[in-house]
DSSP file (Angstrom, degrees, kcal/mol; ACC not computed):
  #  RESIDUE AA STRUCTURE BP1 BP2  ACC     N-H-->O    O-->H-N    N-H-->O    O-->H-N    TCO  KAPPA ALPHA  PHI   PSI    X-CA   Y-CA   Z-CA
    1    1 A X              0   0    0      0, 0.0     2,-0.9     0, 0.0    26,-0.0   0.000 360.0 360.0 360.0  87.4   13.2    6.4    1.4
    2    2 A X        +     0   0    0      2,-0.0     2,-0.6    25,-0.0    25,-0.0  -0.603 360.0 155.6 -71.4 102.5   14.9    7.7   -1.5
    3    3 A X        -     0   0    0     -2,-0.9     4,-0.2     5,-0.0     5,-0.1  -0.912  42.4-113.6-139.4 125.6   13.8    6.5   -4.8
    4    4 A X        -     0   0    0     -2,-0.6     3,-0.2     2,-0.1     4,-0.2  -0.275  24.2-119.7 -67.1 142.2   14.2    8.5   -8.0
    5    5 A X  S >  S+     0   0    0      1,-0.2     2,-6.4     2,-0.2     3,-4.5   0.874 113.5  53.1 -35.7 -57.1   11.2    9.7   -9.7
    6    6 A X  T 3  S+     0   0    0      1,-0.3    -1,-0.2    17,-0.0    -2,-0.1   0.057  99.9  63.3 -75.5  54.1   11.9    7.8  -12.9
    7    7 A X  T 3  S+     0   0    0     -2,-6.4    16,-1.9     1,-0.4    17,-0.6   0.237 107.6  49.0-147.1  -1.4   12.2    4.2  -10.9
    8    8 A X  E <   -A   22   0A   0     -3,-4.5    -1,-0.4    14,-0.2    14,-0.3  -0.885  66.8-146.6-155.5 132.4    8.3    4.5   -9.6
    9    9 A X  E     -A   21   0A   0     12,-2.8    12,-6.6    -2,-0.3     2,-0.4  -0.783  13.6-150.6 -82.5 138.2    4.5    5.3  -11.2
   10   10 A X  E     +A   20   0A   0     10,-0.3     2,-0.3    -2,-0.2    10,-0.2  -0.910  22.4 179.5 -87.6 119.6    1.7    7.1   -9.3
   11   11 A X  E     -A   19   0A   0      8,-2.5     8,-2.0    -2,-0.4    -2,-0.0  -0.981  38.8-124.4-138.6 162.9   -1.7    6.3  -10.0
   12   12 A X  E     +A   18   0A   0     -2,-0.3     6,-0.3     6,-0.2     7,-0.2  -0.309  42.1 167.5 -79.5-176.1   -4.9    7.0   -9.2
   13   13 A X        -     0   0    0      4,-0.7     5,-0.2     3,-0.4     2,-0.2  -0.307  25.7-114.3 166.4  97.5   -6.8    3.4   -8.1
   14   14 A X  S    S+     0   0    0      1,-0.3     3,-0.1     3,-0.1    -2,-0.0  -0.586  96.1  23.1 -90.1 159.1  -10.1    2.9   -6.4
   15   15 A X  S    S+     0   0    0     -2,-0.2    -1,-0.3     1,-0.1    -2,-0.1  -0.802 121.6  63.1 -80.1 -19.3  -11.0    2.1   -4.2
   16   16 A X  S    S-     0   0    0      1,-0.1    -3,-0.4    -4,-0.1     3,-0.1   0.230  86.7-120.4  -4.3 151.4   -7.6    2.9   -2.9
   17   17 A X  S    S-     0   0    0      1,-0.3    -4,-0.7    -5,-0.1     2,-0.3   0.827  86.5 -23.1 -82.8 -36.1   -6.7    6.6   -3.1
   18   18 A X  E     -A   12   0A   0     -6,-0.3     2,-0.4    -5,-0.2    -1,-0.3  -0.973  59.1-139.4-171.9 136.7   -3.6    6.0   -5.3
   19   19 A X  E     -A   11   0A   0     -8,-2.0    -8,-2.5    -2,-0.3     2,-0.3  -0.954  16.0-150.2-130.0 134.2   -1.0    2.7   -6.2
   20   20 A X  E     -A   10   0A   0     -2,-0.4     2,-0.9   -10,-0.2   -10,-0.3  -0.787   7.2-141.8-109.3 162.8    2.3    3.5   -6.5
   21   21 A X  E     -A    9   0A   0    -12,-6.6   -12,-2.8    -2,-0.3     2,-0.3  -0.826   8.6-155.6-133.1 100.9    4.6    1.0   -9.2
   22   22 A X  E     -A    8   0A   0     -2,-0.9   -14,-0.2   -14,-0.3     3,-0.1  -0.536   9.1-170.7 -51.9 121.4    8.3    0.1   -8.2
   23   23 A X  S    S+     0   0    0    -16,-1.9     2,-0.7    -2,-0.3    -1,-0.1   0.713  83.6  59.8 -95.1 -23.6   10.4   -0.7  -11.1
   24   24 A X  S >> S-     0   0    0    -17,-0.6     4,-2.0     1,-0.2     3,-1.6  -0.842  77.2-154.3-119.1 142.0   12.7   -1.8   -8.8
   25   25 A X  H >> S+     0   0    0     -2,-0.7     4,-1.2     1,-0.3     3,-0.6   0.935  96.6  59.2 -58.3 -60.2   11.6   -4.8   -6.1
   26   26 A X  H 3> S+     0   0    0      1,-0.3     4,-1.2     2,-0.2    -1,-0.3   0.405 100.9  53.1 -62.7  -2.3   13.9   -3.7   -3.6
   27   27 A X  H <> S+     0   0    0     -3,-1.6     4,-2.0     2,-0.2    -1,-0.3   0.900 110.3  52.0 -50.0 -70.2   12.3   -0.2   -3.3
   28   28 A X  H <X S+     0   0    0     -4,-2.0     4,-2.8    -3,-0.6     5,-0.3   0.844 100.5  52.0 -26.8 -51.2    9.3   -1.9   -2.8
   29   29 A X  H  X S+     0   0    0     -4,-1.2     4,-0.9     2,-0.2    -2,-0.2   0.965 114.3  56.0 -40.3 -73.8   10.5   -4.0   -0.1
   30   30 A X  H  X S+     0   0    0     -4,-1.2     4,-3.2     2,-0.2     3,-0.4   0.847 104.6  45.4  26.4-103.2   11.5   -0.4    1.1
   31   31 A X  H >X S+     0   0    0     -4,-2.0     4,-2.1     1,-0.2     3,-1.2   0.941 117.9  44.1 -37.1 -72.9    8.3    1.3    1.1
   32   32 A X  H 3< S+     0   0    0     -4,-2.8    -1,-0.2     1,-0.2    -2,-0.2   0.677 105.6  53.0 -64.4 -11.5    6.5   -1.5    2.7
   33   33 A X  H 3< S+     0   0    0     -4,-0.9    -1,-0.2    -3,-0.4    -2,-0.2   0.752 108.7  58.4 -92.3 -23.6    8.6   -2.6    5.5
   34   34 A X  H << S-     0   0    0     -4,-3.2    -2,-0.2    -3,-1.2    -3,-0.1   0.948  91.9-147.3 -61.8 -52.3    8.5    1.2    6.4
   35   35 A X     <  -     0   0    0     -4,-2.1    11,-2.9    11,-0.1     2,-0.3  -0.225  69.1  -1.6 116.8 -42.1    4.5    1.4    6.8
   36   36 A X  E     -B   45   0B   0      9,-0.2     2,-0.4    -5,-0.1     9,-0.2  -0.985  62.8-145.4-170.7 169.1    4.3    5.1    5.5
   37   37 A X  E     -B   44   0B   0      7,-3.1     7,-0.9    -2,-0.3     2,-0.3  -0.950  17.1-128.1-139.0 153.7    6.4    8.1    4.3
   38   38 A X  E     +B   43   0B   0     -2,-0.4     2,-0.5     5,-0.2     5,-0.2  -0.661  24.1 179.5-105.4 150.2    6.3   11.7    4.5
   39   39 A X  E >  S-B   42   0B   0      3,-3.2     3,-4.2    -2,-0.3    -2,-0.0  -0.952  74.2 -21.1-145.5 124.9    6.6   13.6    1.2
   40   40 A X  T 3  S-     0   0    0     -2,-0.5     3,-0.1     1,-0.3    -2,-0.0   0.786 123.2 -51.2  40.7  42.8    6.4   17.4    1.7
   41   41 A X  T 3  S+     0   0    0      1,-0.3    -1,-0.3     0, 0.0     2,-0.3   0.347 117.7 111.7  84.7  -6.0    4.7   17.5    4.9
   42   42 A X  E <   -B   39   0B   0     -3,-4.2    -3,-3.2     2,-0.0     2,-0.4  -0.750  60.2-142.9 -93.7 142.8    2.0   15.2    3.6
   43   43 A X  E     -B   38   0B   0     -2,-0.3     2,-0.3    -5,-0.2    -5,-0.2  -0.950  16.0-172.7 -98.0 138.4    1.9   11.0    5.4
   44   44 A X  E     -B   37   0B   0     -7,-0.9    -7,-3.1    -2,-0.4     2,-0.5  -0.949  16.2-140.6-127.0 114.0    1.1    8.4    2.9
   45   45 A X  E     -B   36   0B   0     -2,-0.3     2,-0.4    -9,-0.2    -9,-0.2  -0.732  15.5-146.7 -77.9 134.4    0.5    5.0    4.5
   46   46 A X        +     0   0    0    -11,-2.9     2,-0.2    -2,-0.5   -11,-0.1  -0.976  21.7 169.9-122.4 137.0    1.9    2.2    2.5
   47   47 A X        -     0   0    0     -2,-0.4     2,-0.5   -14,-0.0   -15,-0.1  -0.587  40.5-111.1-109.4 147.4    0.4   -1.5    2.3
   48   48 A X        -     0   0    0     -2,-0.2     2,-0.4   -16,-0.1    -2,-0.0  -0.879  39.6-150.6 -85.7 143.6    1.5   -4.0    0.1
   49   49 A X        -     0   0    0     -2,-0.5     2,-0.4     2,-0.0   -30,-0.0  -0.839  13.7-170.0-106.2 140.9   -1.5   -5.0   -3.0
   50   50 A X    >   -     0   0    0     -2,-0.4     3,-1.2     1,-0.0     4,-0.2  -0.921  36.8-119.6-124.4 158.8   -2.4   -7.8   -4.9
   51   51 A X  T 3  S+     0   0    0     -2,-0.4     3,-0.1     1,-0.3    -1,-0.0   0.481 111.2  50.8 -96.4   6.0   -4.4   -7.6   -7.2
   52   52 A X  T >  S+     0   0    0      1,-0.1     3,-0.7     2,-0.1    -1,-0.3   0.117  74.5 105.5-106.2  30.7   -7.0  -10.0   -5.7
   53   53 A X  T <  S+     0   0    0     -3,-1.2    -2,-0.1     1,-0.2    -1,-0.1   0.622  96.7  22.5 -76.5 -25.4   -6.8   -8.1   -2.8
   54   54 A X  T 3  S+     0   0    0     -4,-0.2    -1,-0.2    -3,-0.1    -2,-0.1   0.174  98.7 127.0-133.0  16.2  -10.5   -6.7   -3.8
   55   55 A X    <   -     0   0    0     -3,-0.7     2,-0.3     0, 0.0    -3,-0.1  -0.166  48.9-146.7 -70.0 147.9  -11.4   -9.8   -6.2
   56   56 A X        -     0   0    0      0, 0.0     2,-0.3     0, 0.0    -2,-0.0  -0.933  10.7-157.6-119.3 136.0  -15.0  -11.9   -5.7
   57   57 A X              0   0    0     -2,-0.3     0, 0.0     1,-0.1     0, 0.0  -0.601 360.0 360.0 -75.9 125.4  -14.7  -15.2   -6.4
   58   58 A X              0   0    0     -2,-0.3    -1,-0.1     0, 0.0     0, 0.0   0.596 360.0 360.0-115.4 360.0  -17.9  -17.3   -7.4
């Protein structure tokens, strides 16, 4: 997965550990259709999120 730094935001995001922001969709697509990526020896699982994904509803 290549994606140049200035094409995605890291953030922190509970409860999550951290949400990362694709500027571009198909990099997303990317990310998730892999499942997880290794960055400097470290694995990072990736999911896709929605942002009711942790919502309550009444």
């Amino acid at each position: 997965l290549t994606v140049p730094v200035n094409q995605l935001r890291v953030t922190a995001h509970h409860p999550e550990h951290y949400l990362v922001i694709f500027s571009q969709p198909a990099h997303h697509v990317n990310a998730v259709r892999r499942g997880s990526i290794r960055v400097d020896g470290a694995a990072f699982n990736i999911a896709p999120w929605h942002e009711h994904d942790h919502a309550v509803f009444d």
